[in-house]
C-alpha positions in Angstrom: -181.3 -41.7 150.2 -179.1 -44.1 148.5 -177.0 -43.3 145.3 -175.1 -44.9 143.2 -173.0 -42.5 141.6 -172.0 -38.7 143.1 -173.6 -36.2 141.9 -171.5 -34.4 139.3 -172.8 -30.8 140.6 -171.5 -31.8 143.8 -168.4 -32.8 143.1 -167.9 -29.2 140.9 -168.2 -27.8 144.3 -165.7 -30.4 145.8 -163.3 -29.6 143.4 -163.6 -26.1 143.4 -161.9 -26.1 146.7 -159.6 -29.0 146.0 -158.5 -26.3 143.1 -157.5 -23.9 145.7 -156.3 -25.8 148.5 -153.9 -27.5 146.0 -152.9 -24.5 145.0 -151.5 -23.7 148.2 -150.5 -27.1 149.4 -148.2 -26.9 146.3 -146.8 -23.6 146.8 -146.5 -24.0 150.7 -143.9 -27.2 150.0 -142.0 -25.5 146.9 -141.2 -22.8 149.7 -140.3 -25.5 152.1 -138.2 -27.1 149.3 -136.7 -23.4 148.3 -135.9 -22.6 152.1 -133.8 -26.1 152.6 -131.6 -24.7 149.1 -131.3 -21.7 151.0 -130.6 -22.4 154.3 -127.9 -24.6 153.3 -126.3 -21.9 150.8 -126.6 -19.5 153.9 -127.8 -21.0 157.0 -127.5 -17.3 159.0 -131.5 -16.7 156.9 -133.1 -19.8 158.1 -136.6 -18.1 160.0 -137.5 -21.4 162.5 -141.0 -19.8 163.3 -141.6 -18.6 159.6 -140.4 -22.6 158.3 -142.5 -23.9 160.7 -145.8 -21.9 159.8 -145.1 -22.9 155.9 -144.8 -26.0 156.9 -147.5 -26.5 159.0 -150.1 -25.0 156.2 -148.2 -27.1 153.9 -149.5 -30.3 155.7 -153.1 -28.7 156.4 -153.8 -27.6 153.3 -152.6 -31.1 151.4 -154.3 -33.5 153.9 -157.8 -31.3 153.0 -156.7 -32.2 149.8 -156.2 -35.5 150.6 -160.1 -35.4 152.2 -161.6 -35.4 149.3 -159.9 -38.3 147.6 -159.8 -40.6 150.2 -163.0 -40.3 152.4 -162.5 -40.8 156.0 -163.4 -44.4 156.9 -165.2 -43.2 160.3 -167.8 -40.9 158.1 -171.5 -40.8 159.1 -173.3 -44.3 157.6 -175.6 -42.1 156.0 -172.9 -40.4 153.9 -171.1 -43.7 152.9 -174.3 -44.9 151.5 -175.4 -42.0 149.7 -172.4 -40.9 148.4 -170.0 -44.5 147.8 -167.8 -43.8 145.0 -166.9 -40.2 145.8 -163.3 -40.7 146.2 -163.0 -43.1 143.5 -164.6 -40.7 141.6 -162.4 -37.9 142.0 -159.3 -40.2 141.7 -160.6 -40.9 138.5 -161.7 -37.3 137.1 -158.1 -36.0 138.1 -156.1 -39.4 136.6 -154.7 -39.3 140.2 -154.0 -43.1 142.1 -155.0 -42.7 145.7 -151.2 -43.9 147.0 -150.3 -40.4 145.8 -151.6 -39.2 149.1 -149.0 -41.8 150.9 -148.9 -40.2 154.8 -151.0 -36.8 154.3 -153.7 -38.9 155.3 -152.6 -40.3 158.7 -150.6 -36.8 159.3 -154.3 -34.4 158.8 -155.5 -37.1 161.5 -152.3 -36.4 163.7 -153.2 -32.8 163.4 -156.6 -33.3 163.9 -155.7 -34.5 167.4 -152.7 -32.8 167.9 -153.2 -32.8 172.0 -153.6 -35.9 172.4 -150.7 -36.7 169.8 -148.2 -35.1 172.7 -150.2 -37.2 175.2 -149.8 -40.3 173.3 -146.6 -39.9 172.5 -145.7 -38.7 176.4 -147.0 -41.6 177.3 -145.5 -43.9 175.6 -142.1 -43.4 177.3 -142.4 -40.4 179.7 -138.6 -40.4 180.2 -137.4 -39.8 176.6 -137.0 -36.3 175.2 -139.4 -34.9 172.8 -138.5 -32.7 169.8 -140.2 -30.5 168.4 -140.0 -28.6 165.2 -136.3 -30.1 164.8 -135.2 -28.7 161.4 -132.2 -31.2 161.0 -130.7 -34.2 159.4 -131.4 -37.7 161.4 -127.7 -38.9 160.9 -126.8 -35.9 162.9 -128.8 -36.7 165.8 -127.7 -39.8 166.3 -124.8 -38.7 168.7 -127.8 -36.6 170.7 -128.6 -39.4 172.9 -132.6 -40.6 173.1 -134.1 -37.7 170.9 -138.1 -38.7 169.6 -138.5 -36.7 166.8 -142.4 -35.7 167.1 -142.3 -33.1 164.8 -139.3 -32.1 162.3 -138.2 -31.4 158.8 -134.8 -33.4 157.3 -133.1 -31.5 154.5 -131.2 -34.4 153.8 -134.3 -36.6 152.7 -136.5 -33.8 152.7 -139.1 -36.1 154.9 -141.5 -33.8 157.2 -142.1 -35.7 160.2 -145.4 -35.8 162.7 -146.0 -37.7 165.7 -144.3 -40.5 164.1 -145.5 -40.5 161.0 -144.1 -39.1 157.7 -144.6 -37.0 154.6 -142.2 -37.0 151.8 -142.8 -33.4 151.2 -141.4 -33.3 147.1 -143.3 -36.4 146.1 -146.6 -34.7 147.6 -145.7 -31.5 146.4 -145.5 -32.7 143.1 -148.8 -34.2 143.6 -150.7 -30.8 144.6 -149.0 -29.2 141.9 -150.7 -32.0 139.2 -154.3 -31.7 140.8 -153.8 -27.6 140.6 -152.7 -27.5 136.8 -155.7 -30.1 136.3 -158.3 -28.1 137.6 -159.8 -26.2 135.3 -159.8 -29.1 132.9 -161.6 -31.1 135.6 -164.2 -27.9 136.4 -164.8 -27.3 132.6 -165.5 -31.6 132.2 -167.5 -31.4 135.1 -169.6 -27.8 133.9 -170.4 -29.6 130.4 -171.5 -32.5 132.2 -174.2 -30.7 134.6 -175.2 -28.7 131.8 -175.8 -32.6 129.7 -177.8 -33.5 132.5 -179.8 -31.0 132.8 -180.8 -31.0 129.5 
């Protein structure tokens, strides 16, 4: 079954969920931004394993986000044909350009396929050192000797890192929090629309 536009029940549903996981993308990276102005006020209450969890759900919950607006190239044929224009058509219900999403995409990949991530990266050079949730600036690891960041957090730029690849966590904060304040706009648009179409 071929379409040429999406369904505007289905994407109510869609964006129903991109309601709520934007909700908690945005909230997940204010903390992250709130615990950098903290730690650095008063480094003795930085929580490692609590920064790291926010974090993490931070980048889960944004690439979801991200899901929705920019299908995933490797999708089942019979779902690019039926449904083409599904991302463009969100982009364009929420005002939203799709280079708003700038890393979240290739990071909810990373995640994805997180084991073979370390693999990948292990195999690249075997003989480096690999760190791990590293909460600190690059300029001061550059003394540390052959360091790969795979996965850290600089408060200087405020860039998350993962497996090489980088989020600037502000710039998609800012981004949840648009799509979240747009929501209900975009669920009351879509309501009138169904109900139009239906008659």
């Amino acid at each position: 079954m071929s379409q040429t536009e999406t369904p505007k029940l289905l994407l109510s549903f869609m964006t129903t969920e991109i309601r709520d996981l934007s909700a908690t993308a945005a909230d997940r990276g204010r903390t992250i931004l709130e615990t950098e102005a903290r730690s650095e006020a008063d480094p003795a209450s930085f929580n490692s394993a609590e920064f790291w969890r926010t974090a993490d759900l931070f980048v889960y919950a944004a690439a979801l986000v991200a899901s929705f607006f920019l299908p995933s190239p490797s999708r089942k044929r019979g779902l690019k044909e039926s449904f083409p224009d599904r991302g463009a058509a969100l982009c364009a219900l929420y005002e939203i350009d799709e280079c708003h999403f700038a890393g979240v995409r290739v990071v909810r990949h990373s995640f994805a396929h997180i084991d073979e991530r370390y693999e990948e990266f292990w195999l690249d050079d075997p003989n480096r050192n690999i760190g791990s949730h590293l909460y600190v600036a690059e300029s001061s690891m550059q003394h540390a000797g052959p360091l790969a960041r795979f996965h850290g957090f600089d408060p200087e730029t405020q860039i998350l890192t993962f497996g090489g690849d980088a989020i600037d966590v502000e710039s998609v904060t800012e981004t949840m929090a648009s799509i979240y304040q747009k929501s209900d706009g975009v669920n009351r648009a879509l309501a009138r629309a169904v109900a139009s179409e239906r008659g």
